[in-house]
C-alpha positions as a Python dict, from the first residue, in 0.01 Angstrom:
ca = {
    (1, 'X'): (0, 0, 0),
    (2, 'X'): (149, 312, -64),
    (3, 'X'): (248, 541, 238),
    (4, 'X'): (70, 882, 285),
    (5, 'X'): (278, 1168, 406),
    (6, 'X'): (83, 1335, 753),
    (7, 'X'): (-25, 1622, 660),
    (8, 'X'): (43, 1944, 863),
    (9, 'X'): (-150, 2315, 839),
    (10, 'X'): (-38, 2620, 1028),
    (11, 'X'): (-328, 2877, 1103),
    (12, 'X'): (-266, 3211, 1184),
    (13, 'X'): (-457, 3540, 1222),
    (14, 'X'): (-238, 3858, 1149),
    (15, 'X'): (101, 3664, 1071),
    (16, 'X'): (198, 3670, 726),
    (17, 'X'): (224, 3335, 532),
    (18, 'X'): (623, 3402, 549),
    (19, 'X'): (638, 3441, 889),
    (20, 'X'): (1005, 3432, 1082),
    (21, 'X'): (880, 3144, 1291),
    (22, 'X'): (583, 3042, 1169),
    (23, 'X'): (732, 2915, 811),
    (24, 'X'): (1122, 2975, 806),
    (25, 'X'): (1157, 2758, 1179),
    (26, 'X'): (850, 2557, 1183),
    (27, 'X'): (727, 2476, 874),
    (28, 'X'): (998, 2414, 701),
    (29, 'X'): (1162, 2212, 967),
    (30, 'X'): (870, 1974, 944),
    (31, 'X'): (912, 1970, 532),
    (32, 'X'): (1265, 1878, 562),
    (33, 'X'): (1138, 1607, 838),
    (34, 'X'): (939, 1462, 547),
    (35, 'X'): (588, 1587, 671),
    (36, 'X'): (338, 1782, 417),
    (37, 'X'): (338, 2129, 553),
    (38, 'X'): (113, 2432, 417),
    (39, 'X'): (30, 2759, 591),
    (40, 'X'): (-270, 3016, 598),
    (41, 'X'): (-201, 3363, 664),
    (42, 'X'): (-170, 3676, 526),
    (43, 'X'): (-22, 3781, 223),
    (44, 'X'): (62, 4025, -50),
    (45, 'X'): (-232, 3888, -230),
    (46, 'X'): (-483, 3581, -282),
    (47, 'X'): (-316, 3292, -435),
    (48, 'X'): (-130, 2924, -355),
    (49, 'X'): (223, 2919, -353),
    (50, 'X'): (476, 2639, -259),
    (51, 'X'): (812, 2785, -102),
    (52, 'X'): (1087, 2529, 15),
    (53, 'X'): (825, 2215, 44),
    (54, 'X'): (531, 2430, 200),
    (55, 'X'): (208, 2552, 101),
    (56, 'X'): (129, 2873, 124),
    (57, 'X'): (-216, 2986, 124),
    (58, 'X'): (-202, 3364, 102),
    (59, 'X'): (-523, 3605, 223),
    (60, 'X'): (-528, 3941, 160),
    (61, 'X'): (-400, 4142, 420),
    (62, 'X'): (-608, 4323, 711),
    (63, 'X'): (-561, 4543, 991),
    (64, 'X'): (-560, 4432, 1369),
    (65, 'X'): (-901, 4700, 1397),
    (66, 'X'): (-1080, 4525, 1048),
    (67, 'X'): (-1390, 4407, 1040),
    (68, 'X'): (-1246, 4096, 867),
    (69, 'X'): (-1098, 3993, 1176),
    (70, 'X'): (-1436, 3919, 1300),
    (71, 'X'): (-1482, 3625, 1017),
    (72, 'X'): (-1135, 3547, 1007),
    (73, 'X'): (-1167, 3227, 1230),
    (74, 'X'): (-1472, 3109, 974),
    (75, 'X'): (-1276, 3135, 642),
    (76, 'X'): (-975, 2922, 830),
    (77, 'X'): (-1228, 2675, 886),
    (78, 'X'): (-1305, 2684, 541),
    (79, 'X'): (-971, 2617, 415),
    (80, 'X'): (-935, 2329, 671),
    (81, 'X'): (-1220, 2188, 529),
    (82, 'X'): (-1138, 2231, 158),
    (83, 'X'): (-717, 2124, 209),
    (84, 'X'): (-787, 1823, 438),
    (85, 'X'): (-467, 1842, 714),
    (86, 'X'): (-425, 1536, 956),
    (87, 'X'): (-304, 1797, 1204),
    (88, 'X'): (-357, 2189, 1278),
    (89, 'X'): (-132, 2405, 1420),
    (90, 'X'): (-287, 2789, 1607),
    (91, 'X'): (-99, 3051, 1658),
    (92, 'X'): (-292, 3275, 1817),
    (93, 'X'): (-575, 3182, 2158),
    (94, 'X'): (-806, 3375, 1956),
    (95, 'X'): (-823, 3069, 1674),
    (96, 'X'): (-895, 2813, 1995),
    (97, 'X'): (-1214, 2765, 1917),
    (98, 'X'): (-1174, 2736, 1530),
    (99, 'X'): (-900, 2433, 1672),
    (100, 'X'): (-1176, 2288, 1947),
    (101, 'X'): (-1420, 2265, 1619),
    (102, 'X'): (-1189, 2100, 1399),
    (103, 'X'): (-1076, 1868, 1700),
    (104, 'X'): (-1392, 1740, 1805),
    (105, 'X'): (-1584, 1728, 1507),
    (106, 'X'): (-1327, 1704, 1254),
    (107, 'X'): (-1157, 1414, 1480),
    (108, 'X'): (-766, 1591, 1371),
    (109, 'X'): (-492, 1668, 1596),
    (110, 'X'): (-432, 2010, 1707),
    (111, 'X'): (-152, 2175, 1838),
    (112, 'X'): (-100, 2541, 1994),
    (113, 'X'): (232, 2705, 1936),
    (114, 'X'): (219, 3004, 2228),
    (115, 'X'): (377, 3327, 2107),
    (116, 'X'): (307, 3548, 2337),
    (117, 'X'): (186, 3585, 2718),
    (118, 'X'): (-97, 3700, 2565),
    (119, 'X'): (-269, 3722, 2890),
    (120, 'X'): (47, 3948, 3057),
    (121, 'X'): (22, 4156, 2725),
    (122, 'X'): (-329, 4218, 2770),
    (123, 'X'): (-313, 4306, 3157),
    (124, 'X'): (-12, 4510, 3104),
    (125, 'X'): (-48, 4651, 2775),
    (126, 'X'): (-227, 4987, 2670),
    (127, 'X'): (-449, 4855, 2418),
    (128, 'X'): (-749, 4797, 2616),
    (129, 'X'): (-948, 5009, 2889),
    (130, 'X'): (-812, 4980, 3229),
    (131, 'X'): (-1148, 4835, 3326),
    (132, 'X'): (-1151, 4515, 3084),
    (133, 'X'): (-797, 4451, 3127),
    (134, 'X'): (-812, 4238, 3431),
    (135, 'X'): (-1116, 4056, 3305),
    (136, 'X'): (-1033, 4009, 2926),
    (137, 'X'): (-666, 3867, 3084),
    (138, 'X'): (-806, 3625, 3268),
    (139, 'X'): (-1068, 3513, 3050),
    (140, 'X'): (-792, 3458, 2804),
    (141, 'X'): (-524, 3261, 3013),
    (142, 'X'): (-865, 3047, 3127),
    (143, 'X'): (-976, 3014, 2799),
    (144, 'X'): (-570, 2887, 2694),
    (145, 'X'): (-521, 2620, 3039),
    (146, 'X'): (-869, 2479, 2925),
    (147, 'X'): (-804, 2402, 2596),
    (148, 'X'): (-481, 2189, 2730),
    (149, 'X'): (-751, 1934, 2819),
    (150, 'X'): (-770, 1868, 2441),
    (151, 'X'): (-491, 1996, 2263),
    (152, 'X'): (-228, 1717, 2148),
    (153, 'X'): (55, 1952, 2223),
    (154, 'X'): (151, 2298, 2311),
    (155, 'X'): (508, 2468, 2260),
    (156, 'X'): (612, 2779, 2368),
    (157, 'X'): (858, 3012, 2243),
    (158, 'X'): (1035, 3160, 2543),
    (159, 'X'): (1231, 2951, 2839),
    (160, 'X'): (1008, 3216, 3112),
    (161, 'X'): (672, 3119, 2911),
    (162, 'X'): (764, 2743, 3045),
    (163, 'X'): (499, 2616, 3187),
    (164, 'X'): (258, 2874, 3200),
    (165, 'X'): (-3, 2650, 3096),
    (166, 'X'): (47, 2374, 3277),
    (167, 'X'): (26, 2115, 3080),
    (168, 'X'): (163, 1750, 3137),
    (169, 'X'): (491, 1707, 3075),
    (170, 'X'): (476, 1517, 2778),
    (171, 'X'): (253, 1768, 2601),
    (172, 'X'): (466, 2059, 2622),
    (173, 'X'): (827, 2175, 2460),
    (174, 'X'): (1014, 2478, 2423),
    (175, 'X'): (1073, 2573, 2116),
    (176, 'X'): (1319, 2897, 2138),
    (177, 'X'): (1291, 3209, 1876),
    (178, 'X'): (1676, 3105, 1788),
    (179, 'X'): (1819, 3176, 1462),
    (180, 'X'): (1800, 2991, 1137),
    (181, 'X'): (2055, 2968, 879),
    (182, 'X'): (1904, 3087, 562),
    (183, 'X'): (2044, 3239, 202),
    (184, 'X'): (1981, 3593, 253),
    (185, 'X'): (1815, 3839, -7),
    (186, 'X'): (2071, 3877, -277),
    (187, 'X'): (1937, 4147, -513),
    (188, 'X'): (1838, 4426, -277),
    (189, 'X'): (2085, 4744, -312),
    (190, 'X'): (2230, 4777, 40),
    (191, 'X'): (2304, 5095, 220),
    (192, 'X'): (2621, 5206, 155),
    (193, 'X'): (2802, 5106, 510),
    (194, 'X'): (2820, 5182, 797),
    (195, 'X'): (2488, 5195, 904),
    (196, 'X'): (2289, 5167, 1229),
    (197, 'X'): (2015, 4932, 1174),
    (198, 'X'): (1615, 4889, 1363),
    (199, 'X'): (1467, 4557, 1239),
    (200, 'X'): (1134, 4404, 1342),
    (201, 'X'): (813, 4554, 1414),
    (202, 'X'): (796, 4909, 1403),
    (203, 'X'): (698, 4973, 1748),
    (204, 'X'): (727, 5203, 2065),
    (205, 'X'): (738, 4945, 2315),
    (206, 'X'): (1038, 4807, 2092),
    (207, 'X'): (1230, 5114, 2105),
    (208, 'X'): (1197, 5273, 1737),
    (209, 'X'): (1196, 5632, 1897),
    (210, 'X'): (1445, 5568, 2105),
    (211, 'X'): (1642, 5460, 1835),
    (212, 'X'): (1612, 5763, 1622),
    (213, 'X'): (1694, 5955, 1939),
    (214, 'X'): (2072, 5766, 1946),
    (215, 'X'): (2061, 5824, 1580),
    (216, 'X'): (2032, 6241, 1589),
    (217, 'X'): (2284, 6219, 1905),
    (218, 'X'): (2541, 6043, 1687),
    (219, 'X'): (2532, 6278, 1373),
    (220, 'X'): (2671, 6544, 1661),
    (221, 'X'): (3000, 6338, 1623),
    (222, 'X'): (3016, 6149, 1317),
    (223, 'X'): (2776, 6110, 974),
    (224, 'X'): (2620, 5745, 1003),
    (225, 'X'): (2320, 5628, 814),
    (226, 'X'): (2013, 5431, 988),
    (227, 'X'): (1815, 5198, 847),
    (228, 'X'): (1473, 5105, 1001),
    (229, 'X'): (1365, 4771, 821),
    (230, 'X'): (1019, 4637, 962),
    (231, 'X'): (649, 4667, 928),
    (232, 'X'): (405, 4863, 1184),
    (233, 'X'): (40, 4870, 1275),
    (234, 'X'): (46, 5234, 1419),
    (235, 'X'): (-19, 5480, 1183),
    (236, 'X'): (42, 5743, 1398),
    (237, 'X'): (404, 5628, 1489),
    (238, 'X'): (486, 5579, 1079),
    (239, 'X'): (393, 5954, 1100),
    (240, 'X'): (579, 6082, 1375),
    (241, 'X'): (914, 5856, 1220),
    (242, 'X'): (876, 6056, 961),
    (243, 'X'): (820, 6408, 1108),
    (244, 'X'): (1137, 6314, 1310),
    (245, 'X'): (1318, 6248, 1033),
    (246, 'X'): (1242, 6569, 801),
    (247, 'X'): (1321, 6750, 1120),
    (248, 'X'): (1616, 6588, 1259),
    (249, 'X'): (1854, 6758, 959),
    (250, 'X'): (1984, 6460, 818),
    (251, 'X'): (1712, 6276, 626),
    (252, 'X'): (1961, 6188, 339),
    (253, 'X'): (2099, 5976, 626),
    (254, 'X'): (1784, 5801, 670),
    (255, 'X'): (1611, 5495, 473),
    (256, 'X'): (1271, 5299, 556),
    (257, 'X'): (1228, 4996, 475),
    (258, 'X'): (846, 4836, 466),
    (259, 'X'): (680, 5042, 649),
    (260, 'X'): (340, 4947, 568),
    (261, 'X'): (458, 4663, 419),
    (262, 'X'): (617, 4350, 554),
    (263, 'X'): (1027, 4287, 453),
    (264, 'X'): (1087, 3999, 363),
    (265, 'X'): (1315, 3752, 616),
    (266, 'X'): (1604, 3710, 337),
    (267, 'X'): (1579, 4098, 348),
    (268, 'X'): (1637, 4162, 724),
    (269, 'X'): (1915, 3895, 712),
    (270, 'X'): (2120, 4090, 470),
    (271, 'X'): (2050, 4397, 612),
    (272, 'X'): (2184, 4258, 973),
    (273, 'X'): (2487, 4086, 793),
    (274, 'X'): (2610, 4432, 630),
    (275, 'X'): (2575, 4657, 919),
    (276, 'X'): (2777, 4802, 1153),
    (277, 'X'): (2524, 4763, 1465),
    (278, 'X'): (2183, 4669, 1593),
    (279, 'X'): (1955, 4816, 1850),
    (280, 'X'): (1736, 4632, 2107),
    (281, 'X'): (1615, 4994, 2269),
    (282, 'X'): (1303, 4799, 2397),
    (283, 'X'): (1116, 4955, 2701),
    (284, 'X'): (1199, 4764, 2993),
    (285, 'X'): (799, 4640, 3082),
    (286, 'X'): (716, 4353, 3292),
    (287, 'X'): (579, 4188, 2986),
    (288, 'X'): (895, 4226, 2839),
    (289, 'X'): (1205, 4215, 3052),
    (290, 'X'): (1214, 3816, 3095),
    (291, 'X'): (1201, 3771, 2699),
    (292, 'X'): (1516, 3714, 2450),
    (293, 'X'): (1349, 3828, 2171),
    (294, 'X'): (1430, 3694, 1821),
    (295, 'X'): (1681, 3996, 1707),
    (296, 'X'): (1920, 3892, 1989),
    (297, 'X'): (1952, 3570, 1853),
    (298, 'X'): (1990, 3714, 1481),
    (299, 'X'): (2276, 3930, 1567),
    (300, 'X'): (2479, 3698, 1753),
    (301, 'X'): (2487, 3414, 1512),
    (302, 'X'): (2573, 3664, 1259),
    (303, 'X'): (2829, 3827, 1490),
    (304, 'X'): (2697, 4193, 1456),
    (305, 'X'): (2642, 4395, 1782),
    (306, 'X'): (2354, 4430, 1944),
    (307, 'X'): (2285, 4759, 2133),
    (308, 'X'): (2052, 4639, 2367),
    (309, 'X'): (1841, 4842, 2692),
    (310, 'X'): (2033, 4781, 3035),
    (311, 'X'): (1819, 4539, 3228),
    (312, 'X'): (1915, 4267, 3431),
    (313, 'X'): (1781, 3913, 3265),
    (314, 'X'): (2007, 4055, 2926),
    (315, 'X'): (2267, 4125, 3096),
    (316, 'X'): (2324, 3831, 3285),
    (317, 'X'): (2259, 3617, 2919),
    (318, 'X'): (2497, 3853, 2731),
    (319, 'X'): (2769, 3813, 2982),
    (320, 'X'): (2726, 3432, 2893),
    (321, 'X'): (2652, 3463, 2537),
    (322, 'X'): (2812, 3838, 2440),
    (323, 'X'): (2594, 3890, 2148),
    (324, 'X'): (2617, 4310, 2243),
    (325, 'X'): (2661, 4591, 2469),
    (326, 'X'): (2440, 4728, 2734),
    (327, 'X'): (2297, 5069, 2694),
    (328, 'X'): (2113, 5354, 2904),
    (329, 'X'): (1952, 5669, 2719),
    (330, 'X'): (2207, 5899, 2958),
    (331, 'X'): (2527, 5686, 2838),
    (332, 'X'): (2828, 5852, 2670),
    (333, 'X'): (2768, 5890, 2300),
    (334, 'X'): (3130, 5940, 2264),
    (335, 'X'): (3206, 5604, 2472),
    (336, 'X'): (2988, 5432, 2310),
    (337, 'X'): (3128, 5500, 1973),
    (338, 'X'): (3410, 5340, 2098),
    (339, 'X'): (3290, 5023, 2218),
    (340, 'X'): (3158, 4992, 1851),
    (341, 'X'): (3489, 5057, 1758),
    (342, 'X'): (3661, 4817, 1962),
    (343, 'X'): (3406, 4500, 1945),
    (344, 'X'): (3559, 4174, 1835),
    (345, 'X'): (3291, 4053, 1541),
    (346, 'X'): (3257, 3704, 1583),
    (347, 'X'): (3315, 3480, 1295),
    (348, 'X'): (2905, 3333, 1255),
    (349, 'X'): (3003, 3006, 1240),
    (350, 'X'): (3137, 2982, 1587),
    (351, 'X'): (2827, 3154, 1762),
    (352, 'X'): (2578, 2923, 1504),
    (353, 'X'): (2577, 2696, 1834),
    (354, 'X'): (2469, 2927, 2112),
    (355, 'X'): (2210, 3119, 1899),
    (356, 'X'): (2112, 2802, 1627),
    (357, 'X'): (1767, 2672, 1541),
    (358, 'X'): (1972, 2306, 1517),
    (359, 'X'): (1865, 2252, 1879),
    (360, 'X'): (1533, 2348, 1874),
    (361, 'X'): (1451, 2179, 1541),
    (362, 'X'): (1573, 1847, 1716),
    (363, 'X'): (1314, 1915, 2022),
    (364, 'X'): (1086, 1993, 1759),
    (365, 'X'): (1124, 1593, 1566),
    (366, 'X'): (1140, 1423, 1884),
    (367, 'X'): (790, 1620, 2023),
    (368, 'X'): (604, 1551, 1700),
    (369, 'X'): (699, 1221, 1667),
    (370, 'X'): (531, 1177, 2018),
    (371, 'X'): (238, 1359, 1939),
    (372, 'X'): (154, 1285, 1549),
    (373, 'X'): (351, 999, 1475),
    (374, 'X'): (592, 926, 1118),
    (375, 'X'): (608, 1176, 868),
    (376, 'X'): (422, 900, 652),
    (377, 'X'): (169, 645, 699),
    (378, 'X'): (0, 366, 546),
}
């Protein structure tokens, strides 16, 4: 009889098909495992694509505030129904009950790969009214510990999200936002160097402003370019970048990237490999402050420095891992210039260990073999 391959689909909400974790870790981890991987997210427009062994199942992208967020959960439902996975993968709480449908009455295998604290990001956040925080946190983290009871497995992305859950030790992993090795974007024109570089979201919590801010304060001593390379939700702070820009005095020392628009993984990868240096200017929240988000892995596999906000959980792991250098808003621009100066760029393939995917991507086998079985069946 000839052998099957299990079939594996990756929902997700406001994650683009392309996703840094969703497809370039995940997915196509599980394609090079032998499984049949597709993914349904959102995209530059409506078609089916297959990238590196996966599916991609592109909708046409919405805002976190659309009314097509509403439906969203329905039209996933649809696609499960019309592409026939053996098992589901959410990535967000909100698509819990789109996975507790296609559990129970579609009799597949669901897993939950957690993110977030979604329920800290809710309480903590600004987002919501002060008066449905407290409520709409708990009714979330309530909503996530009860779907354990039927979810095959649940991984989570951070070592401080472990076990948040609490589910049984054989139905959770860790599955860390490390770095995976992939050919970066070859025919982009690159900035000519050196350059300061802001990659990921464009957002205040993650230190955008407070990048600009170092930016100005270095043109007092020395011309240097930034680069901001990411995608944002908040119109308002697109705006104010770019009022800060016009009047900062150096705007030909300035270039956006996306914007509006998502960049492309190979793109941020070639941007980090060609700078001079990073920044990490996140604000030091609760929410926040116990995370090693994905950019510190990026830059120290690729041995570029990270400029990273002083607070004590990166400290302690960049004294063990010295992927960058500590800073406060009230440091010595001129000092700081010359740590730059003076850092000892690490050849990648001797930090590929610390900061790798390889390690993750083994948890990653071992866990789905538990929970789904062979990449093929009878």
């Amino acid at each position: 009889m000839m052998q099957a391959q299990t079939h594996i689909c990756h929902l997700t909400v406001l994650n683009p098909v392309r996703h840094a974790r969703i497809f370039h870790k995940l997915a196509m981890s599980q394609a090079k495992m032998g499984y049949r991987v597709s993914i349904v997210g959102q995209g530059t427009s409506t078609h089916i694509k297959e990238s590196n062994g996966v599916t991609l199942y592109s909708l046409a992208a919405f805002s976190r505030l659309s009314f097509q967020r509403l439906l969203i959960g329905w039209r996933l439902l649809w696609y499960v129904r019309k592409i026939k996975p053996d098992v589901v993968v959410l990535h967000t709480p909100e698509l819990l009950w789109v996975g507790w449908i296609v559990h129970f009455i579609g009799t597949k295998k669901v897993l939950y790969d957690v993110h977030e604290n979604y329920a800290e990001n809710t309480q903590l956040g600004t987002h919501y009214p002060s008066w449905l925080k407290r409520p709409l946190a708990a009714f979330i983290r309530w909503r996530e510990k009860r779907a354990v009871r039927w979810l095959t497995g649940v991984s989570y992305a951070e070592l401080s999200y472990d076990n948040m859950l609490e589910a049984p030790e054989d139905k959770k992993i860790v599955l860390r936002n490390s770095f995976v090795s992939i050919p970066s974007a070859t025919n982009i024109p690159l900035p000519d160097k050196p350059y300061m570089l802001y990659t990921g979201t464009l957002a205040r919590a993650w230190g955008v402003m407070e990048t600009l801010v170092l930016w100005k304060k270095i043109q007092a001593i020395r011309p240097l370019m930034l680069v901001v390379a990411g995608f944002g939700y908040d119109e308002k702070l697109l705006d104010e970048i770019e009022i800060f820009v016009q009047a900062s005095g150096f705007p030909n020392r300035f270039r956006l990237i996306g914007g509006r628009t998502y960049v492309p993984y190979e793109q941020i990868i070639a941007l980090i490999q060609s700078c001079w240096f990073g920044t990490a200017l996140y604000h030091p929240l609760p929410q926040t402050i116990h995370k090693l988000p994905t950019k510190f892995y990026e830059y120290g596999a690729l041995g570029k420095p990270l400029l990273f906000t002083s607070a004590p959980y990166w400290e302690s792991q960049n004294k063990e891992w010295e992927f960058g250098i500590p800073h406060h808003p009230t440091a010595s621009i001129e000092v700081l210039l010359e740590k730059l100066e003076n850092w000892e760029e690490k050849k990648p393939d001797t930090a590929q260990s610390i900061f790798s995917w390889t390690s993750d991507e083994q948890h990653l086998q071992a866990a789905l073999a538990r929970w789904i079985g062979s990449p093929t069946s009878e």
